[in-house]
Backbone as ProteinMPNN parsed JSONL, in Angstrom:
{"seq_chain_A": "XXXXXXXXXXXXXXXXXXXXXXXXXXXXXXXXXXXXXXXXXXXXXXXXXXXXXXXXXXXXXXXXXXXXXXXXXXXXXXXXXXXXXXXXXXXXXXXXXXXXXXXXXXXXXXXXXXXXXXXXXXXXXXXXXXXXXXXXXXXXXXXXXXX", "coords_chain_A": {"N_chain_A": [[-106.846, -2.128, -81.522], [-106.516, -0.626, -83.38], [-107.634, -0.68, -86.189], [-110.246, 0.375, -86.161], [-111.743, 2.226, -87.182], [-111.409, 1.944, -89.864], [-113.085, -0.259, -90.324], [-115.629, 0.872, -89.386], [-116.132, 2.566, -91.543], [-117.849, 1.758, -93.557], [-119.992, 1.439, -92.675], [-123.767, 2.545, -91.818], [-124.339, 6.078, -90.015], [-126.147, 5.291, -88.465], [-126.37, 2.688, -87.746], [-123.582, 3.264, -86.495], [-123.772, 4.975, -84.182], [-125.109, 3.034, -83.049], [-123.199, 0.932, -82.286], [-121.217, 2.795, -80.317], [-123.126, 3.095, -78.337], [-123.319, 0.474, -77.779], [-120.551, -0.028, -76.803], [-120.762, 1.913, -74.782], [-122.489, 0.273, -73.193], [-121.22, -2.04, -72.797], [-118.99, -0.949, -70.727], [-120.624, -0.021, -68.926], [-121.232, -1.939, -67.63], [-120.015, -3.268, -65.11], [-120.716, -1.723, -63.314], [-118.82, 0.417, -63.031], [-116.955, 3.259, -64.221], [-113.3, 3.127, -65.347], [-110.866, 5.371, -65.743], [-109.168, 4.567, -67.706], [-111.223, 2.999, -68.847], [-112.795, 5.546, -69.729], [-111.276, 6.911, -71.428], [-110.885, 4.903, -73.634], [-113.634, 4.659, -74.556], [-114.066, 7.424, -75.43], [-112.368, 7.314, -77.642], [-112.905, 5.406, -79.294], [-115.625, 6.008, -80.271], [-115.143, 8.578, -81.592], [-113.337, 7.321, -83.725], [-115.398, 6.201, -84.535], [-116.518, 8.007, -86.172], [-118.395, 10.03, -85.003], [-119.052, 12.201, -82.467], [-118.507, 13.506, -78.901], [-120.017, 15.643, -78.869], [-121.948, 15.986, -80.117], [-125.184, 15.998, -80.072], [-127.43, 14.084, -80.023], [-125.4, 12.081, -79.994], [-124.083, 12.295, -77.783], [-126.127, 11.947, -75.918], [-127.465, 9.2, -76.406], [-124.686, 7.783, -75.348], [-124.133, 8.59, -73.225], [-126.719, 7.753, -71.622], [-126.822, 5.038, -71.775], [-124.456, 4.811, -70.323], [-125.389, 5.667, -67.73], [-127.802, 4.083, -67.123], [-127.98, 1.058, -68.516], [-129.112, -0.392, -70.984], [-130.864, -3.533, -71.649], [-128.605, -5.83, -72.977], [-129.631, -7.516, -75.159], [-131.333, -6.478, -76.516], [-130.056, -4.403, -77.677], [-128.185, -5.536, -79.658], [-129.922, -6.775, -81.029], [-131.198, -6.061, -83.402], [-128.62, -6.297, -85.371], [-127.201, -7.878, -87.882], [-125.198, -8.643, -90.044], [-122.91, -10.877, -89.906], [-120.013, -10.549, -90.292], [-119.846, -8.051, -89.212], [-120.951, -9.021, -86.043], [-118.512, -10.672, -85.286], [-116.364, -9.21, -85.722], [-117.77, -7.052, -83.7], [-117.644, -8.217, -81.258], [-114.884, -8.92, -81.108], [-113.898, -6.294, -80.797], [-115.276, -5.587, -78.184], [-114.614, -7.7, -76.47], [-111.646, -6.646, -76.013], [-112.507, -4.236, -75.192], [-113.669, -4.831, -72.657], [-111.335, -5.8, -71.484], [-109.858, -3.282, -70.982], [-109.289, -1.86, -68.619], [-107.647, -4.266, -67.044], [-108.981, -5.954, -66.364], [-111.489, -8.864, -66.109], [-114.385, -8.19, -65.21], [-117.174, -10.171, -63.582], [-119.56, -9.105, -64.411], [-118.887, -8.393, -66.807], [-118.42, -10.667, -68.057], [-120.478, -12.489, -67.994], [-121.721, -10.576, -69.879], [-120.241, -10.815, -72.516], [-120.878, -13.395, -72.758], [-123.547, -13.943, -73.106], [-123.79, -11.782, -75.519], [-122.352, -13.857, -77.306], [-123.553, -16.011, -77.096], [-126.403, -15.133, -78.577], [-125.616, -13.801, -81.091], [-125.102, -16.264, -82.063], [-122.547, -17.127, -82.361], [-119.701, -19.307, -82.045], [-119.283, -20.888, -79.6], [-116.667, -21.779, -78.458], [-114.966, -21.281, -79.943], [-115.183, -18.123, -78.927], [-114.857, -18.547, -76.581], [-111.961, -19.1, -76.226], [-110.777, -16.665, -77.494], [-111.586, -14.963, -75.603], [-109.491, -15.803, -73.772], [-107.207, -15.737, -75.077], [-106.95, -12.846, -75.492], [-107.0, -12.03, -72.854], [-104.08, -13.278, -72.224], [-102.639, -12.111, -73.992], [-102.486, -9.52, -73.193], [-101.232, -9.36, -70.615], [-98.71, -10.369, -71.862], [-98.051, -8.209, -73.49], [-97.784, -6.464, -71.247], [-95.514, -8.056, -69.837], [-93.322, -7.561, -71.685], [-93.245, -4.736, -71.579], [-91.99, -4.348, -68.972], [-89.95, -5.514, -69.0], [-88.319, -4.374, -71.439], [-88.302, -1.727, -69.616], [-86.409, -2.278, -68.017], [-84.167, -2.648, -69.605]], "CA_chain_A": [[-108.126, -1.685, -82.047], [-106.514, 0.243, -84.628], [-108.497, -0.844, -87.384], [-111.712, 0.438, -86.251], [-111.803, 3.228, -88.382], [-111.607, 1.965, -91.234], [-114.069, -0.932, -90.396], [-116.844, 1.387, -89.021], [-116.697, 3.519, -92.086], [-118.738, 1.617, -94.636], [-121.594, 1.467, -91.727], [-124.163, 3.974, -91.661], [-124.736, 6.664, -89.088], [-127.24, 4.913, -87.476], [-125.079, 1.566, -87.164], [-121.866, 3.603, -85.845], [-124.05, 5.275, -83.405], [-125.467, 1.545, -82.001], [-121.83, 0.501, -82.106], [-121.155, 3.306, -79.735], [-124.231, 2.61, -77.085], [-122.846, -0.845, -77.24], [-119.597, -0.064, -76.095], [-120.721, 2.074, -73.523], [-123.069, -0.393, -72.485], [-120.256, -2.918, -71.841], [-118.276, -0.276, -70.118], [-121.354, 0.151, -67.583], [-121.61, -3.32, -67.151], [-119.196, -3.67, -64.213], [-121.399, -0.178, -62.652], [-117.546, 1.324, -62.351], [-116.695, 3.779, -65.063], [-112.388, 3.607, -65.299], [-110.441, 6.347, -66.934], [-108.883, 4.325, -68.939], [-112.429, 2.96, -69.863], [-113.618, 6.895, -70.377], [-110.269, 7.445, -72.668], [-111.201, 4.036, -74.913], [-114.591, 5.045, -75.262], [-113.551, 8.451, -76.031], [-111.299, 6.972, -79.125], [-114.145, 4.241, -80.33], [-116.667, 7.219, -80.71], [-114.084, 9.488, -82.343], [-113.006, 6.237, -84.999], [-116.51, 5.816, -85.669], [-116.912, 9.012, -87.002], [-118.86, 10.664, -84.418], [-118.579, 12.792, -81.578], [-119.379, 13.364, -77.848], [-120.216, 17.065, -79.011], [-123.155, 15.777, -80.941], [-126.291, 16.084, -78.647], [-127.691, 12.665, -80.035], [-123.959, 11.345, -79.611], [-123.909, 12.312, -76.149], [-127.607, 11.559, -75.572], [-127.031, 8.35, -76.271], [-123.526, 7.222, -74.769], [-124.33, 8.936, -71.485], [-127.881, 6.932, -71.23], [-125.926, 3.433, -71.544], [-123.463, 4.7, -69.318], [-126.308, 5.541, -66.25], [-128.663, 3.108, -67.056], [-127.639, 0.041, -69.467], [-130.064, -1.027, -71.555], [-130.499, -4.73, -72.041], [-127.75, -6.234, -74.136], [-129.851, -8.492, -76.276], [-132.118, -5.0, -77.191], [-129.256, -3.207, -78.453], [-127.732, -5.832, -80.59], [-130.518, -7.63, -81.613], [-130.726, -5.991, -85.359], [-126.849, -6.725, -86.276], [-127.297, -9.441, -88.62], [-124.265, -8.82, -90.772], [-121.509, -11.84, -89.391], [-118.637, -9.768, -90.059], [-120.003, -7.068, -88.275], [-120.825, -9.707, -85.42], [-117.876, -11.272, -85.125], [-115.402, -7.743, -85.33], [-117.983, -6.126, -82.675], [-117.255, -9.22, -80.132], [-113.646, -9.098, -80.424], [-113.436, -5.096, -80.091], [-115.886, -5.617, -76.999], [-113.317, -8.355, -75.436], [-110.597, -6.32, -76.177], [-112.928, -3.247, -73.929], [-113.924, -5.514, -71.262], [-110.015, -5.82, -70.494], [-109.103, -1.891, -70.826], [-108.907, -1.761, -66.889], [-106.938, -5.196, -66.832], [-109.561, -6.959, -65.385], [-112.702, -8.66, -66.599], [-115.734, -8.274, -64.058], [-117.966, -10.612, -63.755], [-121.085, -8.554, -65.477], [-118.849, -8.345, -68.363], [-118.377, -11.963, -68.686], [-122.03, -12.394, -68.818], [-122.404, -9.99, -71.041], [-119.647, -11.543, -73.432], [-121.573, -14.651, -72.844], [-124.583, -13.415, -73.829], [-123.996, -11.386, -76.893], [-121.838, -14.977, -78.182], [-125.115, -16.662, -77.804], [-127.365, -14.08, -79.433], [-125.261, -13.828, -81.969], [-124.77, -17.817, -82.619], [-120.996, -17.248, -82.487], [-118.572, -20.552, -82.199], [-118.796, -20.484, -78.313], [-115.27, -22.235, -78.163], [-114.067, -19.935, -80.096], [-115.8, -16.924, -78.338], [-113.64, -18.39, -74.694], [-110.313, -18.727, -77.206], [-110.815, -15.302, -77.966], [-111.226, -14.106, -74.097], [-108.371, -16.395, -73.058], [-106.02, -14.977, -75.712], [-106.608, -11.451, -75.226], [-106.068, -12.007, -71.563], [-103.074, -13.809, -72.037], [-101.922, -11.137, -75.174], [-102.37, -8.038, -72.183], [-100.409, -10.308, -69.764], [-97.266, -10.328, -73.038], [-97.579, -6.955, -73.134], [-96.969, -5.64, -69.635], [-94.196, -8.408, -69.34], [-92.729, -6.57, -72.317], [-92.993, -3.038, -70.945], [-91.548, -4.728, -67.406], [-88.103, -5.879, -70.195], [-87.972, -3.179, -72.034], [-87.641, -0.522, -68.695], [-85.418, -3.131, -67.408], [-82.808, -2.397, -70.975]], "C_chain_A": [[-107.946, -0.594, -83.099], [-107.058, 0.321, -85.881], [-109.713, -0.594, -87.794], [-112.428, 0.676, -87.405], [-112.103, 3.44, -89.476], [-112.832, 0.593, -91.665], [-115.467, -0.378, -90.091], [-117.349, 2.503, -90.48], [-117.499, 3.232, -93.194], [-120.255, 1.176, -93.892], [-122.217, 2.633, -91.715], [-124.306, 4.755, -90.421], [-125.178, 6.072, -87.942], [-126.901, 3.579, -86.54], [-123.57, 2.452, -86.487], [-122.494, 4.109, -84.434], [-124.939, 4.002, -82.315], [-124.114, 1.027, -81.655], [-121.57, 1.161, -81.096], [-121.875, 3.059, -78.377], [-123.799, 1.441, -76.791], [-121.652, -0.631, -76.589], [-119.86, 0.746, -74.857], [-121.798, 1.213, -72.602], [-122.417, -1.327, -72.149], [-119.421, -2.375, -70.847], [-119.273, -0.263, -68.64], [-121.357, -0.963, -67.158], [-121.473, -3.641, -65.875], [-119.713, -2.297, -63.077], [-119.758, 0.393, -61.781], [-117.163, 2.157, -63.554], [-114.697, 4.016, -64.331], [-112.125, 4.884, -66.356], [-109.662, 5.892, -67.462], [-110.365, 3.487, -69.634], [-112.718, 4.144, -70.622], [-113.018, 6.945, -71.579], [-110.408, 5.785, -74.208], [-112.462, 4.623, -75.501], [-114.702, 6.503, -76.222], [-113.008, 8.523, -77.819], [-112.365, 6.442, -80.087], [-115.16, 5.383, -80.93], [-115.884, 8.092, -81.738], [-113.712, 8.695, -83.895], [-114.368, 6.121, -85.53], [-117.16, 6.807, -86.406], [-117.903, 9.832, -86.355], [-118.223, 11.587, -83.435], [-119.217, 13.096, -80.533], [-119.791, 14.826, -78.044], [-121.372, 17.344, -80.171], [-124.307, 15.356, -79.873], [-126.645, 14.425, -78.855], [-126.127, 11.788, -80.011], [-123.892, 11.273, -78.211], [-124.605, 11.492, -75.419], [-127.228, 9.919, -75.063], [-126.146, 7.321, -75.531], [-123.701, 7.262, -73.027], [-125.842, 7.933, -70.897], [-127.326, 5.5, -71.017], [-125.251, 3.642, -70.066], [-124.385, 5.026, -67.977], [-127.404, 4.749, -66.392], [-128.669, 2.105, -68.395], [-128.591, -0.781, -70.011], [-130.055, -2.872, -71.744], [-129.886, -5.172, -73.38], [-128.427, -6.623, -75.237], [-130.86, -7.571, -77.204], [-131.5, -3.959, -77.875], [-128.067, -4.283, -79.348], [-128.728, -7.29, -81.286], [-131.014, -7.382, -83.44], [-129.439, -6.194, -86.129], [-127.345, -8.163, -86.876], [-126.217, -9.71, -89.969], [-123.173, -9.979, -90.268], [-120.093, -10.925, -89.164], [-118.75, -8.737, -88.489], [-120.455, -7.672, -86.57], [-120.119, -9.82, -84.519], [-116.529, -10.076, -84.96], [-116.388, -7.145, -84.162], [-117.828, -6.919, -81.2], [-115.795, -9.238, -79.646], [-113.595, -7.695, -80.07], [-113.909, -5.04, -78.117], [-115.42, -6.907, -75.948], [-112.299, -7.752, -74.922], [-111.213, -4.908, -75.05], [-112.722, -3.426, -72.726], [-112.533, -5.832, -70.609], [-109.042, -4.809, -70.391], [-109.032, -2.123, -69.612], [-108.631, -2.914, -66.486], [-107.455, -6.058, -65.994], [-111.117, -7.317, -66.267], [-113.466, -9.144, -65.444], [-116.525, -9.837, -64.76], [-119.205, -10.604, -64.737], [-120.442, -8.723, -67.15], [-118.654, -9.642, -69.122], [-119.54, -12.419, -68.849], [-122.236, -11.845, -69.765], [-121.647, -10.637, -72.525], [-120.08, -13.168, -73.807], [-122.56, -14.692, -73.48], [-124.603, -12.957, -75.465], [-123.403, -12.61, -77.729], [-122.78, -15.498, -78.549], [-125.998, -15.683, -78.734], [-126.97, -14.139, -80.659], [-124.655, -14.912, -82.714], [-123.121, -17.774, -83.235], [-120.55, -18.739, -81.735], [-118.483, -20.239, -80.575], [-117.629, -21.048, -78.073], [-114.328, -21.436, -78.779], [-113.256, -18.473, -79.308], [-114.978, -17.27, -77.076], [-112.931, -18.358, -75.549], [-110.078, -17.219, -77.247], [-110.417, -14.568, -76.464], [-109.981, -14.527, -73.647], [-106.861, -15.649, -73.902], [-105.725, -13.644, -75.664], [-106.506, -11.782, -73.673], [-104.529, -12.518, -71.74], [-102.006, -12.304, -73.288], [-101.905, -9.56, -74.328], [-101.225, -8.72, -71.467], [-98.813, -10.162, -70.4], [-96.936, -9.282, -72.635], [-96.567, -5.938, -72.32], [-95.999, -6.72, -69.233], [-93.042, -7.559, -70.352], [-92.316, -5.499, -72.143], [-92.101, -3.548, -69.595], [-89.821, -4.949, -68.404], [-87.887, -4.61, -70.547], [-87.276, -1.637, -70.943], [-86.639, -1.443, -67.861], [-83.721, -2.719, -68.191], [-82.395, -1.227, -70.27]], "O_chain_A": [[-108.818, 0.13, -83.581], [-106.952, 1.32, -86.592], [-110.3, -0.875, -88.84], [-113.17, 0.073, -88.18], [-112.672, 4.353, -90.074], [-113.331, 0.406, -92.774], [-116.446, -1.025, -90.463], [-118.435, 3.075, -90.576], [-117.92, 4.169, -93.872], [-121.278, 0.737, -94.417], [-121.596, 3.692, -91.627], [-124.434, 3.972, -89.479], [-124.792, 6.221, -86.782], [-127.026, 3.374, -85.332], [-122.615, 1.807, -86.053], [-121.858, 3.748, -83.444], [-125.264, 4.14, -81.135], [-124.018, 0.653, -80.486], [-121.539, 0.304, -80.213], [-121.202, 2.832, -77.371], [-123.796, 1.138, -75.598], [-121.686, -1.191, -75.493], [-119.266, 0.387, -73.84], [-121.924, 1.468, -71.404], [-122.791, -1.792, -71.073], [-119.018, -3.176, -70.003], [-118.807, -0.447, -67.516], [-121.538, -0.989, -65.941], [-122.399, -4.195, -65.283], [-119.011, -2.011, -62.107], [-119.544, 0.653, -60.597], [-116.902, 1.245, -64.338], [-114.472, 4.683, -63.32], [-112.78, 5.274, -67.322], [-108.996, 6.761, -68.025], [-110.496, 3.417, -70.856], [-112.892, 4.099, -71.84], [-113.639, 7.007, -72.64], [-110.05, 5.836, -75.385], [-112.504, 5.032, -76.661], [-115.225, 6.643, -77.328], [-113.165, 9.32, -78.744], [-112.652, 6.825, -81.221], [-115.337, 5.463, -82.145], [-116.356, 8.098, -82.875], [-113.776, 9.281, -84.976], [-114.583, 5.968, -86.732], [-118.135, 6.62, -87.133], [-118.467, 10.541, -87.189], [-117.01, 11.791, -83.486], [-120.442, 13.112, -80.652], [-119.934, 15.298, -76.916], [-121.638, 18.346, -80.834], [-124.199, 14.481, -79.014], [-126.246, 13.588, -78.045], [-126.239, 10.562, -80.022], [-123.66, 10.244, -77.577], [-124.23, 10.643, -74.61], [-126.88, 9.496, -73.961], [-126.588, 6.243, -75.134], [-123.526, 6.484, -72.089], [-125.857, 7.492, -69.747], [-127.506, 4.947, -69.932], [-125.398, 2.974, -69.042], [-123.908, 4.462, -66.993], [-128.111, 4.846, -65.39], [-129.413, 2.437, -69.319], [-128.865, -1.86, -69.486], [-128.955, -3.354, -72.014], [-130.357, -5.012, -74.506], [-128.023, -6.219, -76.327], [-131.139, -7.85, -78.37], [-131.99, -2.989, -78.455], [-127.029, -3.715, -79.686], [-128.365, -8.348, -81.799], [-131.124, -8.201, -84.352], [-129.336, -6.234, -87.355], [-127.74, -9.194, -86.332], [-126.313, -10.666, -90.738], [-122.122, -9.366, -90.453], [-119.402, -10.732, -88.164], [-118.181, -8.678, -87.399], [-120.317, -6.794, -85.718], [-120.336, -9.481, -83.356], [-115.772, -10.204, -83.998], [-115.645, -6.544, -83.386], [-117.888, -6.295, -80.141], [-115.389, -9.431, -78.5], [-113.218, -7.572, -78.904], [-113.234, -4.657, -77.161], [-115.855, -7.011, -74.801], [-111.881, -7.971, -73.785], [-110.452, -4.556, -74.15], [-112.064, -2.799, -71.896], [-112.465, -6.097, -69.408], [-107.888, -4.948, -69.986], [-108.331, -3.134, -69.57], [-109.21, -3.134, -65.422], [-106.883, -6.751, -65.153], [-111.768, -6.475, -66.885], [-113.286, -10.2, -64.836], [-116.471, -10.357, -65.874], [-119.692, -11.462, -65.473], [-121.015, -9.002, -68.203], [-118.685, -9.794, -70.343], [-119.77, -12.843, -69.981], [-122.898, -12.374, -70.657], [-122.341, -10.909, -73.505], [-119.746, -13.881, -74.753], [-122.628, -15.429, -74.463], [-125.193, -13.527, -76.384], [-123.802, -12.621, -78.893], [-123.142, -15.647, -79.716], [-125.931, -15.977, -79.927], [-127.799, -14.502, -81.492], [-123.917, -14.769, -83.69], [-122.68, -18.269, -84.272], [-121.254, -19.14, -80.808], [-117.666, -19.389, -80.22], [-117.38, -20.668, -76.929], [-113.248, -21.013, -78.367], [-112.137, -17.995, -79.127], [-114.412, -16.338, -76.504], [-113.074, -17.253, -76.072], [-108.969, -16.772, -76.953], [-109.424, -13.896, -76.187], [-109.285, -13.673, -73.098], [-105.829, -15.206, -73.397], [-104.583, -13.195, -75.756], [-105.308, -11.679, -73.412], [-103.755, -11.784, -71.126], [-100.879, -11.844, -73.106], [-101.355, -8.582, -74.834], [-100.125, -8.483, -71.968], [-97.852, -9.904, -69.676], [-96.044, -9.021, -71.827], [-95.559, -5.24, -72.434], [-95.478, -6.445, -68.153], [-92.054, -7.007, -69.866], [-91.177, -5.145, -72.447], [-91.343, -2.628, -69.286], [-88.775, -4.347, -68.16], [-87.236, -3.829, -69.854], [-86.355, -0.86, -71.196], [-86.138, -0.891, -66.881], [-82.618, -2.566, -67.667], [-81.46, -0.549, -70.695]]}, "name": "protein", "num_of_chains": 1, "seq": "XXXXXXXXXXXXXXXXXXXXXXXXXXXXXXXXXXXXXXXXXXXXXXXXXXXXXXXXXXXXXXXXXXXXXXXXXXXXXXXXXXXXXXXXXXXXXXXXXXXXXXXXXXXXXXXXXXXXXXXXXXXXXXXXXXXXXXXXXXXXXXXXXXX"}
């Protein structure tokens, strides 16, 4: 997700700070807050040019995170594609920070595909490969402390 950064910065304010509510509204999804969820969301807010030390930054993030607004109400003005189609894969790539995807969040990845008339064969390709591309990973790290 290193690329946020530089994809959130030709969005305005007002879009970086819905980007934000969205991710912590997939984070609540699963009603378990991990700390490695806290420490992604932490980063995504930080890349998008905000901060949790901004009252409406906070305001915001913390309201998702105790009571989750309905998905299809907080990305029902995105109508850019790009912006679409990059906020689906970052929010795959969330939903498997704590190496597991819940249930709620597979609805919800279900959901925002439809809403957003994304390629639903794609949209599973996408979940199946980032599961399987975490899976590489940690066999990698398992080799590597093996050397």
């Amino acid at each position: 997700m290193e690329e946020i950064a530089n994809d959130l910065s030709s969005y305005s304010r007002e879009e970086r700070l819905q980007f934000c509510r969205i991710v912590a509204n997939m984070i609540a999804a699963d009603h378990k807050i991990t700390e490695e969820e806290e420490s992604q969301l932490a980063l995504l807010v930080w890349q998008a040019g905000l901060s949790m030390l901004e009252e409406d930054v906070a305001q915001a993030v913390n309201q998702e995170l105790q009571n989750p607004s309905q998905l299809s109400d907080l990305i029902k003005n995105i109508d850019k594609p790009d912006m679409k189609r990059w906020l689906y894969r970052v929010l795959v790539e969330l939903a498997y920070v704590d190496l597991e995807l819940a249930p709620e969040e597979t609805d919800k990845l279900k959901e925002m595909s439809t809403i957003f008339g994304l390629n639903q064969e794609a949209a599973e390709k996408l979940i199946e490969w980032t599961k399987n591309s975490i899976e590489l990973e940690r066999q990698e790290a398992e080799i590597m402390s093996q050397l």
